[in-house]
C-alpha positions in Angstrom: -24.9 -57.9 -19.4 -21.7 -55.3 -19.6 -20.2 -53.7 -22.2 -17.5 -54.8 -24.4 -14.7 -52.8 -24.9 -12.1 -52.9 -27.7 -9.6 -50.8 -28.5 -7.8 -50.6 -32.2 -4.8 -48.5 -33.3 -3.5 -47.2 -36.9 -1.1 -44.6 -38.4 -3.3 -41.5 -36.9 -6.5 -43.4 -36.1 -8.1 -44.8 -33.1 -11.2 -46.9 -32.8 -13.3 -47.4 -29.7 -15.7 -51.0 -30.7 -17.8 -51.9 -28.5 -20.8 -54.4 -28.2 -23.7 -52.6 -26.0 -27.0 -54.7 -25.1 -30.1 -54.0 -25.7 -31.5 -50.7 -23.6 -28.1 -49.4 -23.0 -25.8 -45.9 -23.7 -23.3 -44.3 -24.1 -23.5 -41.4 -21.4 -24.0 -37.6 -22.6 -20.2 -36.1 -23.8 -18.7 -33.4 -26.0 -15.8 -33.7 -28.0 -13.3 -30.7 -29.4 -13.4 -32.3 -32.9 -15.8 -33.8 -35.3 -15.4 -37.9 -35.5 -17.3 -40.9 -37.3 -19.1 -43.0 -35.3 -20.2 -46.7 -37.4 -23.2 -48.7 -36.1 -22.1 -51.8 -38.0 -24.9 -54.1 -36.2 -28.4 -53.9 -34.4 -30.5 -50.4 -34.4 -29.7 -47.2 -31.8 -31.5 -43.5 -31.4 -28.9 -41.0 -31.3 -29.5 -37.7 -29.7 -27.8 -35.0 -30.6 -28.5 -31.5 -28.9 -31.7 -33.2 -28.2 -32.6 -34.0 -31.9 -33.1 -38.0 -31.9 -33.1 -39.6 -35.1 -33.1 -43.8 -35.4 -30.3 -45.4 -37.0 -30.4 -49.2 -38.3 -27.2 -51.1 -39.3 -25.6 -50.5 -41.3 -24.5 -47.0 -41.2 -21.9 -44.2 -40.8 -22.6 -41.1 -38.2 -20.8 -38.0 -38.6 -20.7 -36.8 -34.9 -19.9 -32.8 -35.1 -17.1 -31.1 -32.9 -18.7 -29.4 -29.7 -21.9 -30.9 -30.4 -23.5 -33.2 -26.8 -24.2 -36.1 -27.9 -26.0 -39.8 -26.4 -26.6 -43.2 -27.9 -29.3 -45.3 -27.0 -29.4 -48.6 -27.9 -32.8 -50.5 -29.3 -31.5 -53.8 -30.1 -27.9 -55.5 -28.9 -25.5 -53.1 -30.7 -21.9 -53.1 -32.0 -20.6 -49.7 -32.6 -17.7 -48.2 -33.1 -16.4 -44.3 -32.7 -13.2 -43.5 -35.2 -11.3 -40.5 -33.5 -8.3 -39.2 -35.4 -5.2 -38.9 -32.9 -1.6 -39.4 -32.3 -2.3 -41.5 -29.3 -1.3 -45.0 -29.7 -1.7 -46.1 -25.9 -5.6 -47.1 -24.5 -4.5 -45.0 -21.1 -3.8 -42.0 -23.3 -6.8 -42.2 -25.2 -9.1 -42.3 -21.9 -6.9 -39.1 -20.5 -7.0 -37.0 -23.8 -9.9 -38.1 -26.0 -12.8 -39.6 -23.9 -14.2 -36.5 -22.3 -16.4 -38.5 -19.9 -15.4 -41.6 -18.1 -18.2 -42.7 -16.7 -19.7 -46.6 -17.6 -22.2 -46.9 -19.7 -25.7 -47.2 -18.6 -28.3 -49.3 -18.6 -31.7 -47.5 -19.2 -34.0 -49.8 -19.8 
């Protein structure tokens, strides 16, 4: 199984969705800027600075600016991270506002 990657644009907004399976994540990254991250289905531990705490759909995630941060999936997962940008083109997003390019993982 691979990720699924969607990209979605509005007046200042940008929203990363993507489906991860079951035993995967999202590599270690930083970003400049605090963001919202929304698990909207299946359950995920997300560690942060290496504090882990166990999120279950549905729910909202306030990610802090300069904080490291890791998602690891439990269960087949659809989340999505809401940045706040002027960038309306995907290629300008993965330049400027994903830090780390690397795929995600599978871990389990």
């Amino acid at each position: 199984m691979e990720c699924d990657l969607h990209h979605h644009f509005a007046d200042g907004l940008y929203g990363k969705e993507y489906f991860l399976p079951k035993g995967w994540a999202v590599p270690q990254h930083v970003h400049s800027y605090s963001h919202l991250s929304i698990l909207a289905k299946g359950s995920v531990i997300v560690d942060i600075e290496g504090q882990q705490k166990f999120y279950e759909a549905p729910a909202c995630i306030e990610i802090k600016a300069g904080l490291s941060h890791v998602i690891i999936t439990q269960t087949d997962t659809i989340w999505y991270c809401i940045h706040a940008t002027e960038k309306a083109e995907e290629a300008q997003i993965h330049n400027n506002i994903v830090p780390n390019k690397e795929a995600y993982g599978w871990v389990g």
